[in-house]
C-alpha positions in Angstrom: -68.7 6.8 -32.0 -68.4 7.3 -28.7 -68.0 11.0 -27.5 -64.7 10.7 -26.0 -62.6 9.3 -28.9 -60.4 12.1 -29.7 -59.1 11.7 -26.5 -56.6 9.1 -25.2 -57.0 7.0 -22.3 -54.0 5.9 -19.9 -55.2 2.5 -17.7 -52.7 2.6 -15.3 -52.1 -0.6 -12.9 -50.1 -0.7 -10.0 -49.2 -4.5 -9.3 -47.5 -5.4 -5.8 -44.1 -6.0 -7.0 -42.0 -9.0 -6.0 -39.4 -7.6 -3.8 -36.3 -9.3 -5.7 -33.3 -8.5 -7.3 -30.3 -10.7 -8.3 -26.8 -11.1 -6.5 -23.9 -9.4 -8.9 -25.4 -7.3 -11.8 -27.4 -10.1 -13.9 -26.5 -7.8 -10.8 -28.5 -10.1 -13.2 -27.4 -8.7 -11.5 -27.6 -5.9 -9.1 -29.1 -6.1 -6.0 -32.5 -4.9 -4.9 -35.4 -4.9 -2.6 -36.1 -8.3 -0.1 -39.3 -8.4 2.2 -39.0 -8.8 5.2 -37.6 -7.4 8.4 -35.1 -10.4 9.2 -34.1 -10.2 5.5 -32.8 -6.1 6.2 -31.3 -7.1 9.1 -29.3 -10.9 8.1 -28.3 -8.7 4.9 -26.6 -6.0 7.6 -25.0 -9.1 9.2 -23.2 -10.5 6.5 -22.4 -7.4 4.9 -20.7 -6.0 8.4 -19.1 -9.5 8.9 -17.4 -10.0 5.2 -16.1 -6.3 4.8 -14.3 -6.7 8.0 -12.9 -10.1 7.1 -12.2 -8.2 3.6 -9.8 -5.8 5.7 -8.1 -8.8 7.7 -7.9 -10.1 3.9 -5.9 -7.5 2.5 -3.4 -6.5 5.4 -2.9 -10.8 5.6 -2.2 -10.9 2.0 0.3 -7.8 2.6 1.7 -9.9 5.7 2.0 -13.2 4.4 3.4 -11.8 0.6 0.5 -13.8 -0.8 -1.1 -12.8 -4.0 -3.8 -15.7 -3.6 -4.8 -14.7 0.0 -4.9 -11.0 -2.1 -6.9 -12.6 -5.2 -9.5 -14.0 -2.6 -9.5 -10.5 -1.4 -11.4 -9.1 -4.2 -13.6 -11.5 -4.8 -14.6 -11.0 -0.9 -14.7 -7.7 -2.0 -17.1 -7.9 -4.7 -19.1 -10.0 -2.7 -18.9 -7.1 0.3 -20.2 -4.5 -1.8 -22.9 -6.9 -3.5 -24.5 -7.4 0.0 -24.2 -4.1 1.2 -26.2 -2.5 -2.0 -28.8 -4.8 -1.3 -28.8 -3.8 2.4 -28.8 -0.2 1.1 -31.5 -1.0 -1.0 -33.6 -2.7 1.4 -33.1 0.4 3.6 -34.4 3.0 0.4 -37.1 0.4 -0.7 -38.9 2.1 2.3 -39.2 5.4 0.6 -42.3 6.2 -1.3 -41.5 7.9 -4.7 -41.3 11.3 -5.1 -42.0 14.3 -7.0 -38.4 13.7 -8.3 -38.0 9.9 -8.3 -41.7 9.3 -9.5 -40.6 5.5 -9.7 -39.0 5.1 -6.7 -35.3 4.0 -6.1 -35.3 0.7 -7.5 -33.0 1.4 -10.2 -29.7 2.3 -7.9 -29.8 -1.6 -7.9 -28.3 -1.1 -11.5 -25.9 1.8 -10.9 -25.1 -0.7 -7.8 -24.2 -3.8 -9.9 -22.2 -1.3 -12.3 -20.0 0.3 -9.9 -19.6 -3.4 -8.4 -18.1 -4.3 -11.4 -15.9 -2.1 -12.1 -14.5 -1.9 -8.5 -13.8 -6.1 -9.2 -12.5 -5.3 -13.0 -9.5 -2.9 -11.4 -9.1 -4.9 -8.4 -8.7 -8.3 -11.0 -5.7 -5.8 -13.0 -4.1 -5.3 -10.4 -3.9 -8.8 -9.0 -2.5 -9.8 -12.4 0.4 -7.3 -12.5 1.4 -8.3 -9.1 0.7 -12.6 -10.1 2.0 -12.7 -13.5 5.8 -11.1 -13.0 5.9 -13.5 -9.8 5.5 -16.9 -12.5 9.1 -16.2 -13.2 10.5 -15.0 -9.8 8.3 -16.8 -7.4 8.2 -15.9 -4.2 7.3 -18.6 -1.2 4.6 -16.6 0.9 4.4 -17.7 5.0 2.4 -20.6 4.8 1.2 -20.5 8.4 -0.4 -17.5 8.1 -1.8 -18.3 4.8 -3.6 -21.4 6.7 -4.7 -19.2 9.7 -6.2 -16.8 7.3 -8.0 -19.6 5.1 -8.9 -21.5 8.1 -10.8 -18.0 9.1 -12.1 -17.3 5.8 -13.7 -20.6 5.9 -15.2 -20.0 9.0 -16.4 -16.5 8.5 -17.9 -17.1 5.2 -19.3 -20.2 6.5 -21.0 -18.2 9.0 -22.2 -15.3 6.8 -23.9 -17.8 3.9 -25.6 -20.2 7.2 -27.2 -16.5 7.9 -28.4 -15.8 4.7 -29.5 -19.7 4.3 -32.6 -18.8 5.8 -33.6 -15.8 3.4 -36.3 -17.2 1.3 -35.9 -14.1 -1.6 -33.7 -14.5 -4.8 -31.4 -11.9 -3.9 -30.8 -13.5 -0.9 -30.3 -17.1 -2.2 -28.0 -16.0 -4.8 -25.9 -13.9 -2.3 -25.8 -17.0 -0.1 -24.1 -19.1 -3.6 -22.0 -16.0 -3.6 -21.1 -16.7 0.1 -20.3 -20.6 -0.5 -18.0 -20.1 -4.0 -15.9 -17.6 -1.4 -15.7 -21.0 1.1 -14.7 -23.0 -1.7 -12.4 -20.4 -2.6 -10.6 -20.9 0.9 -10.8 -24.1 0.7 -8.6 -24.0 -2.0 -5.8 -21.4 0.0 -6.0 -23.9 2.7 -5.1 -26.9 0.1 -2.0 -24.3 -1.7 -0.6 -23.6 1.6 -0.5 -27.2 2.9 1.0 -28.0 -0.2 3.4 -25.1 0.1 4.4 -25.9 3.5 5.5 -29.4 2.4 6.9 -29.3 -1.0 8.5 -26.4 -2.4 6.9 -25.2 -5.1 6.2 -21.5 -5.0 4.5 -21.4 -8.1 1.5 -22.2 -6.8 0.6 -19.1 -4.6 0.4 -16.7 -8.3 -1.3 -19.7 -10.4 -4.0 -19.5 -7.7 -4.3 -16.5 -8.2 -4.2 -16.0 -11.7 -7.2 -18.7 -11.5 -9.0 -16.7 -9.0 -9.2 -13.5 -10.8 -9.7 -15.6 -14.0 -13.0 -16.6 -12.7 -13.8 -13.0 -11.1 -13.4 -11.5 -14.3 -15.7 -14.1 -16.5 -18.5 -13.6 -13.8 -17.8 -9.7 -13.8 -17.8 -9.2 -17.6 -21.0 -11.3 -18.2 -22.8 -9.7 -15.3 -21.7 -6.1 -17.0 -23.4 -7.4 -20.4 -26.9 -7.9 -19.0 -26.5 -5.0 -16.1 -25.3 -3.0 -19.4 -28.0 -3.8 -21.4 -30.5 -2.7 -18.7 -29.1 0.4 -18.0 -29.6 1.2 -21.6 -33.3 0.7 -21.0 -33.0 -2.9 -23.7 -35.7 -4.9 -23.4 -35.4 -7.0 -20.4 -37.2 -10.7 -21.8 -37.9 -10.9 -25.4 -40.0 -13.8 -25.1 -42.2 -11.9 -22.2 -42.5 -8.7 -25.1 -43.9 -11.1 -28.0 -46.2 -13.1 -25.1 -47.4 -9.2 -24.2 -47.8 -8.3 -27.7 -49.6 -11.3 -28.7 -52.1 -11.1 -25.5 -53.1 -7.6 -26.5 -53.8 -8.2 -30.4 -55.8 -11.0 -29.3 -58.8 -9.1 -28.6 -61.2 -8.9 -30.9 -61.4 -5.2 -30.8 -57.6 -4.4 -31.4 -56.7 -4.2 -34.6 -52.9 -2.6 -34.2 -50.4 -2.5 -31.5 -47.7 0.4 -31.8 -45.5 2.3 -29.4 -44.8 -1.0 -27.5 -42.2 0.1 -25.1 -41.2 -2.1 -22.4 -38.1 -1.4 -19.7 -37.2 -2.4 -16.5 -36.3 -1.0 -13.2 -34.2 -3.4 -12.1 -34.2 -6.4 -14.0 -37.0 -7.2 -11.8 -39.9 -4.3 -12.2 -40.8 -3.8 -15.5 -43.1 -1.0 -17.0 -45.0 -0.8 -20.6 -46.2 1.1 -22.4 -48.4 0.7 -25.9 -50.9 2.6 -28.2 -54.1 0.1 -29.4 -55.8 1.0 -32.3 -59.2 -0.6 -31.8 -62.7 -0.4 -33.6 -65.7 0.2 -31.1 -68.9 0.5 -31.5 -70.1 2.6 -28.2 -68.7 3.3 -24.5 -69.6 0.0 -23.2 -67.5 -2.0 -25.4 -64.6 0.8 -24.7 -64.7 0.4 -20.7 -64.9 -3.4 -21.2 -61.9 -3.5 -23.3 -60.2 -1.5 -20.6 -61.0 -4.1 -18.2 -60.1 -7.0 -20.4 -56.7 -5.7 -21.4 -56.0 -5.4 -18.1 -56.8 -9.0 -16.8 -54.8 -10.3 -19.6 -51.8 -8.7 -18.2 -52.1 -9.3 -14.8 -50.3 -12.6 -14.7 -47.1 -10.7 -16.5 -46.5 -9.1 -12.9 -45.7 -5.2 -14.5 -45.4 -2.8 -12.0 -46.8 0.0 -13.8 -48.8 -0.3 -17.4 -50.2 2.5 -19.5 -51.9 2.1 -22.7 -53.4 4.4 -25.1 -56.5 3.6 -26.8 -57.1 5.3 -30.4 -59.9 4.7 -32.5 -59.5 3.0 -35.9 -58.9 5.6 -38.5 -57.9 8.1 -35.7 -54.6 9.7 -36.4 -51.9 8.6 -33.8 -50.5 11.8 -31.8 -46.9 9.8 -31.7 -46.9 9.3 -35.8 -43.4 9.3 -35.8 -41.2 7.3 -38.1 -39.9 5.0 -34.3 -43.5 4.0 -34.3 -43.3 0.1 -34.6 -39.3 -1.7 -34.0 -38.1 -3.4 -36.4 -37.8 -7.2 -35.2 
């Protein structure tokens, strides 16, 4: 028995993390760390560029009397505020951790994503209180200025999603879809108020944006699930758990796996922990082990691992009744 089995060991590997986080909550969902310079700065771009265009939005909307122009609003909104977390992000990425935030900042990207959709959730209520009392009553908005603005909109999230086009990271990319669903979204003004400007049918301008927010709040209340779920420390893939678990009592000298804990960041940076209760015959066998276990879970891409090695028959120090989760 070696000399050193009472105690417990912590391996503790520090992979290089991959530097992504989604667009709204599934964030997932929030929005976190890209890699490069350019990336920073084309995320300061578009996030500059679309929360002024959101201001334009909302005074046009006012101008105009349009409650579509004000629907697209929000979702430019959401999309504002998704691109300037990640900005922020990319900016506090830089920090080393501290004494106080001994993992870093990675996990604002979650109280990011949250606060994102809650901001869309009331912005989405109040668009329907003002849309659904116009279905009766409807109100024809100034169609000119409902084109001018969509012809903008068009034009300034066209711009915005050709800058993030060349971001090669997944936060980026799925900002950039963000980016083209607002186009499309214009698109679709510009086609109401053409309409509008023809034929008079009023209706239109609150059905739009009915629709709109209809489609902000499925995307918002699903993203808010799985940013929800994280926040709550759940376990971010079960399928990645089981492959973990398996990989570990695979070794010969592992006869248990307890105290599995595994949580992430961001949704992208995970961190586990687990007690092994193995049967060794001297050191040797112990340090290879070591070395094994961690090889096997290099390819799983944690950013931070620690495992406990007990000896078989050893009592556990954690023997508490939330030793092993029910599945």
């Amino acid at each position: 028995m070696p000399p050193h089995s009472h105690h417990h060991s912590h391996s503790h590997s520090q992979h290089p993390h991959s530097q992504h986080q989604h667009g709204h909550g599934s964030h997932r969902h929030g929005h976190g760390l890209v890699s490069t310079e350019d990336s920073g700065s084309r995320l300061g771009w578009a996030f500059f560029l679309n929360l002024g265009f959101t201001i334009i939005e909302f005074i046009g909307g006012w101008l105009t009397n349009s409650t579509a122009i004000m629907a697209d609003a929000i979702h430019d909104l959401g999309d504002s505020l998704a691109l300037g977390s990640g900005w922020l992000l990319y900016k506090l990425g830089k920090k080393a951790p501290t004494a106080h935030y001994t993992y870093g900042y990675r996990r604002l990207s979650l109280f990011g994503a949250l606060l994102n959709c809650f901001i869309l959730i009331g912005g989405s209520v109040w668009i329907l209180a003002e849309a659904i009392p116009r279905l009766s009553e409807p109100v024809m908005p100034l169609t000119e200025g409902m084109m001018a603005l969509a012809v903008l909109g068009i034009l300034v999230n066209g711009f915005a999603a050709y800058k993030l086009s060349g971001g090669k990271t997944l936060n980026e990319r799925v900002l950039n879809w963000h980016l083209l669903e607002d186009v499309l979204g214009w698109v679709a003004v510009l086609l109401a108020a053409l309409v509008m400007q023809f034929v008079d049918w009023p209706i239109i301008d609150p059905l739009l944006s009915i629709a709109f927010t209809l489609f902000i709040l499925f995307n918002v209340l699903r993203n808010l699930r799985s940013t929800a779920r994280l926040f709550f420390q759940a376990v971010p893939d079960a399928g990645l758990l089981a492959g973990i678990e398996q990989r570990l009592l695979a070794q010969s000298e592992v006869q248990e796996v307890h105290h599995l804990h595994l949580w992430s960041l961001d949704g992208e940076q995970h961190v586990l922990s687990a007690h092994l209760v193995v049967a060794l015959d001297d050191l040797r066998q112990y340090q290879q082990l070591k070395r094994r276990v961690e090889q096997q879970l290099v390819e799983f891409k944690l950013l931070n691992t620690t495992i406990e090695i007990e000896l078989a028959g050893e009592a556990c120090r954690d023997h508490t009744h939330h030793g092993k989760p029910a599945h």
